[in-house]
C-alpha positions as CSV (number, residue, x, y, z in Angstrom):
1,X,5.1,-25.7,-3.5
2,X,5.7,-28.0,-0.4
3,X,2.3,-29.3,1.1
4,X,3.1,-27.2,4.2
5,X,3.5,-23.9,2.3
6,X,0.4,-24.5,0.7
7,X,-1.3,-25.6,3.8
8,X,0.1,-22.3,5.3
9,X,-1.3,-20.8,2.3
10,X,-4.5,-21.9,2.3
11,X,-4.9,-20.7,5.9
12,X,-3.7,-17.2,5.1
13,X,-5.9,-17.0,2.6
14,X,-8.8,-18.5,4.5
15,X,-8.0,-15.7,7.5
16,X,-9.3,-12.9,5.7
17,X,-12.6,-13.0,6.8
18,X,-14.5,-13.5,3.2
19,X,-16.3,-16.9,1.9
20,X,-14.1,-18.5,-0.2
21,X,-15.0,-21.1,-3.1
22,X,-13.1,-24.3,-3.5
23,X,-12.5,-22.6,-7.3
24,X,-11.4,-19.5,-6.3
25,X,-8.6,-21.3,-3.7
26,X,-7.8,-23.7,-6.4
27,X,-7.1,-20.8,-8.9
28,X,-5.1,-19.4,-6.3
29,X,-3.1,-22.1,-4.9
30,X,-2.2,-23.9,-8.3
31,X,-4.2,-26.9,-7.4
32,X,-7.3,-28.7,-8.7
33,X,-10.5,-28.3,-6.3
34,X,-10.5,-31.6,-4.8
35,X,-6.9,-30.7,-3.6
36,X,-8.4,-28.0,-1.7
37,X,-11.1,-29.4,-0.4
38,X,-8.8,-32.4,0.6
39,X,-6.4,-29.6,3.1
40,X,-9.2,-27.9,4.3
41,X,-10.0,-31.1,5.8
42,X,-7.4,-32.0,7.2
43,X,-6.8,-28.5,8.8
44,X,-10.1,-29.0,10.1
45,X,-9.2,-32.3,11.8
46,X,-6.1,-30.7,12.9
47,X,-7.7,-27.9,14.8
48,X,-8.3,-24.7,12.8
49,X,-11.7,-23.5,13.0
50,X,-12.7,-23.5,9.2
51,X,-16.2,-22.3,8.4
52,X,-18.7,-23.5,5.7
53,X,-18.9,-26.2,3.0
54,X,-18.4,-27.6,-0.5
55,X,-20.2,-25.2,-3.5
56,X,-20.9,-22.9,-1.0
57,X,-17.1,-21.5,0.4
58,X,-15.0,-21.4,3.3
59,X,-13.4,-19.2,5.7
60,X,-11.7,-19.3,8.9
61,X,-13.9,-18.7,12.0
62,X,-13.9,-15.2,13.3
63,X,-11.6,-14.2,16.2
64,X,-9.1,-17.5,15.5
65,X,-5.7,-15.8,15.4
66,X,-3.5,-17.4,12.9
67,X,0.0,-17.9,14.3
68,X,3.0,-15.9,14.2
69,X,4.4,-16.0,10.6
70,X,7.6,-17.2,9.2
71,X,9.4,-16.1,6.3
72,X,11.3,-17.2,3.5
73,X,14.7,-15.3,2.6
74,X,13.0,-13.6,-0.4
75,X,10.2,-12.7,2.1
76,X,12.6,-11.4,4.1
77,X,14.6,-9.1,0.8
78,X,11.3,-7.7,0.0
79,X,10.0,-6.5,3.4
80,X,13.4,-5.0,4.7
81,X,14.2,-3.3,0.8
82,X,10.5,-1.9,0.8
83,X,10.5,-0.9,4.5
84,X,14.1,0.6,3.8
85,X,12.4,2.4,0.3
86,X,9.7,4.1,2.0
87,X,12.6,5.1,4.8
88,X,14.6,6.9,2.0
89,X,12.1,8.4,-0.1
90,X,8.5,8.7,2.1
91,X,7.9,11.5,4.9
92,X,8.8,11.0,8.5
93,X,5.3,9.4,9.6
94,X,5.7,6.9,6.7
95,X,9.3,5.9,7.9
96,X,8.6,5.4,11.2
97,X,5.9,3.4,10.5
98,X,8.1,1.3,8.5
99,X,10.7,1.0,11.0
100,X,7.4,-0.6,13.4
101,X,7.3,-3.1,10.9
102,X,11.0,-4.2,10.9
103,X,10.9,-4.2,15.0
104,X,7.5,-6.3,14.6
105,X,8.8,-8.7,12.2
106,X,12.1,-8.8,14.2
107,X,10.4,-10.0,17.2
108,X,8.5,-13.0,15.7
109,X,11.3,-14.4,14.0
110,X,13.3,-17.0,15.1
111,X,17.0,-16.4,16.6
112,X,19.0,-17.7,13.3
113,X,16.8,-15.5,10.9
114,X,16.8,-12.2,12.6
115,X,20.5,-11.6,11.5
116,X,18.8,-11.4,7.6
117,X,17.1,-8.2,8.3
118,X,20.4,-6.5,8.6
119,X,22.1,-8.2,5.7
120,X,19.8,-8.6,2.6
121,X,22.0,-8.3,0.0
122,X,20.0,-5.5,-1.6
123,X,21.1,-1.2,-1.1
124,X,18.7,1.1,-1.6
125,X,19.0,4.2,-3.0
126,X,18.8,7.5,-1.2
127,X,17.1,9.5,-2.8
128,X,17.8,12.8,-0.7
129,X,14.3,14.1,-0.4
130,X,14.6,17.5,2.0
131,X,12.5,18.5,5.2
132,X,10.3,20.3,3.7
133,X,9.3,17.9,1.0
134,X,9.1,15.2,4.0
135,X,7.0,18.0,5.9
136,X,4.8,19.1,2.4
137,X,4.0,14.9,1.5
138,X,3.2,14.4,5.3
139,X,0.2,16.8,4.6
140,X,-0.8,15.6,1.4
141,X,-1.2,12.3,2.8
142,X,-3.5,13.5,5.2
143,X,-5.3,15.8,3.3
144,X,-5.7,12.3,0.5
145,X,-6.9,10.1,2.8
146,X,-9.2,12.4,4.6
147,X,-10.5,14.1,1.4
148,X,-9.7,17.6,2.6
149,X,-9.3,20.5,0.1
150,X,-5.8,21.9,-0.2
151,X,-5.0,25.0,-1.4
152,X,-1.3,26.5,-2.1
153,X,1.1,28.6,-4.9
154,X,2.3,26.3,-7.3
155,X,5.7,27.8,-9.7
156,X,5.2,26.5,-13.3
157,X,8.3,25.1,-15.2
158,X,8.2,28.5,-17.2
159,X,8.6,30.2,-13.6
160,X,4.8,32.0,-13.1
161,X,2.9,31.2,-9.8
162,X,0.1,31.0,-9.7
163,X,-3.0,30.0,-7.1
164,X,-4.0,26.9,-6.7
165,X,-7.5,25.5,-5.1
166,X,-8.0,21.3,-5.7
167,X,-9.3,17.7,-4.3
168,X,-6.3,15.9,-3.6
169,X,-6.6,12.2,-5.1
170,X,-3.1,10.8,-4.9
171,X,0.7,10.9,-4.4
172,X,3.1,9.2,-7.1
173,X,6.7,8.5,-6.9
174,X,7.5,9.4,-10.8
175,X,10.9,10.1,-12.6
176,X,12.2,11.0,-9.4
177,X,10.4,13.2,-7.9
178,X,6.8,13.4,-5.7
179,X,3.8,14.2,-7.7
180,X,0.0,14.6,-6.5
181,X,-3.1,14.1,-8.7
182,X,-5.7,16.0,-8.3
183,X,-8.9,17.8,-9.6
184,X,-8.3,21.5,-9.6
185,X,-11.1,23.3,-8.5
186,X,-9.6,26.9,-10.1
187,X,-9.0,25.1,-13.4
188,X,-12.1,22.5,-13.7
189,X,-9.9,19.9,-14.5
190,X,-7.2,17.1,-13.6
191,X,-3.8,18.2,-12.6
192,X,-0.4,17.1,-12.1
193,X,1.9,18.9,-9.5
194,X,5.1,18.4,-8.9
195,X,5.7,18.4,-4.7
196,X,8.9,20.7,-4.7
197,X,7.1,23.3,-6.7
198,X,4.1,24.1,-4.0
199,X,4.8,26.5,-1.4
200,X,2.2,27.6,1.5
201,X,0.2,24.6,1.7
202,X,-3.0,24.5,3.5
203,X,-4.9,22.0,4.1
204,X,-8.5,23.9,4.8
205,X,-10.3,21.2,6.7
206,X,-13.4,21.0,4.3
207,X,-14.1,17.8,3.1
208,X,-14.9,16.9,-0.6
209,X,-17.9,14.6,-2.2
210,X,-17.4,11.8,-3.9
211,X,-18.6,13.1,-7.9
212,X,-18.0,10.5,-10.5
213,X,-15.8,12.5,-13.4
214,X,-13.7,14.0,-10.5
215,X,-12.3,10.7,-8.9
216,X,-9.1,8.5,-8.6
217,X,-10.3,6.3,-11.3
218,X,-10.8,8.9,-14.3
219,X,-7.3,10.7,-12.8
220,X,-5.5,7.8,-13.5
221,X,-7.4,7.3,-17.0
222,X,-6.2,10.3,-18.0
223,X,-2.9,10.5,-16.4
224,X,-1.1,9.5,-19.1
225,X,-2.1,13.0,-21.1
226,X,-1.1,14.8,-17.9
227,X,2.7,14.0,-18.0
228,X,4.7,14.7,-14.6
229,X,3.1,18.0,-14.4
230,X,4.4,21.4,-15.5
C-alpha cells in the first residue's frame, strides 16, 4: 500500500469516533506500531485534528469532516454491482435508496471517473422478483427493524395454510428466493418462511422484548437445521 492510501486509511479509520490503540491500527493497516504512530504525526502537523496519545489511543476530533472520498476502479465495481444487486433483487425503498448512493458518489467524483459508474464491466443478474414480493419485503423490513409482530397465512410446500403469529428477526437472500427468520409465537419455536408463500400480511404495531432464546443470534445458530423453510 502507497503511504498515501495508508495515510488516507488511517484517517478513515481514525473518523469513526472510537479511541483507537496504536496496536489495533497497526493490525489493521499492515504496519508495525511505530509506523503508526510515525503518520499520526505527521497528519497532525499537517492539519487533521487527531485526539489522544501513545498507550492510550487516538481518534479524530469530533465534528472534523473528513474530505470527499476518492475511489479506486475496484471501489468503484463493488459499489455500482452492489448498488445495482440490491436494485434487482431488494424492494422499492431499498433501490431507491441505492440509486441515492450512485447520484451521491456521482457527484464527488472527479470528471474522468464518473464515466466508470456506467461501465463496470460487471452484469448483474435480474432476478425478476414481482410487486408484490417488493411490496411483502418492504414490510418485513419495517416490521425487522422496528421489532413489530407480524401476522399472516403461510401455504406449506405440501399445499396446507395455515396461521401464522411471529417476531420477525431477519430477511435472507437464499437459493433464490426471500426468506425471513423468525420466532413463531403459534409454534414456540424458530421458523423459516419462504416470502412468496405468505399472503395477508399484517404488521400489528406491537412491539416485541428482547428474550435471550428468542433472538437473532440463537436463529442463526440454529438456522442450519431449519433449511430454506417448508
Amino acid at each position: 500500500m502507497r503511504r498515501a492510501d495508508r495515510l488516507f486509511q488511517l484517517t478513515l479509520l481514525l473518523g469513526r469516533e472510537k479511541i483507537l490503540t496504536g496496536d489495533w491500527l497497526a493490525a489493521r493497516l499492515g504496519v508495525s506500531r511505530r509506523t503508526v504512530y510515525r503518520d499520526i504525526g505527521d497528519l497532525s502537523r499537517s492539519g487533521v485534528p487527531i485526539e489522544g496519545e501513545a498507550g492510550v489511543g487516538f481518534r479524530l476530533r469530533r465534528g472534523y469532516h473528513i474530505p470527499p472520498l476518492m475511489f479506486s476502479a475496484e471501489e468503484l465495481q463493488a459499489l455500482v454491482f452492489g448498488a445495482r444487486l440490491v436494485q434487482s433483487c431488494a424492494d422499492e425503498g431499498l433501490g431507491k435508496a441505492a440509486e441515492a448512493v450512485l447520484a451521491k458518489v456521482d457527484a464527488a467524483l472527479p470528471a474522468q471517473l464518473k464515466p466508470r459508474l456506467e461501465d463496470t464491466g460487471l452484469q448483474v443478474p435480474d432476478f425478476r422478483v414481482s410487486p408484490e414480493i417488493k411490496r411483502a419485503l418492504r414490510e418485513l423490513r419495517g416490521a425487522v427493524s422496528g421489532r413489530l409482530r407480524i401476522a399472516f397465512s403461510y401455504t406449506r410446500g405440501d399445499g396446507a395454510v395455515t396461521d401464522a403469529r411471529v417476531r420477525p428477526l431477519c430477511l435472507r437472500y437464499l437459493g433464490g428466493t426471500w426468506t425471513l427468520g423468525a420466532w413463531s409465537e403459534s409454534d414456540a419455536a424458530f421458523r423459516v418462511f419462504r416470502v412468496y408463500r405468505i399472503a395477508s400480511l399484517v404488521v400489528t404495531g406491537e412491539s416485541f422484548p428482547v428474550e435471550r432464546s428468542r433472538e437473532l443470534g440463537e436463529f442463526l445458530a440454529a438456522a442450519h437445521r431449519l433449511g430454506a423453510g417448508a
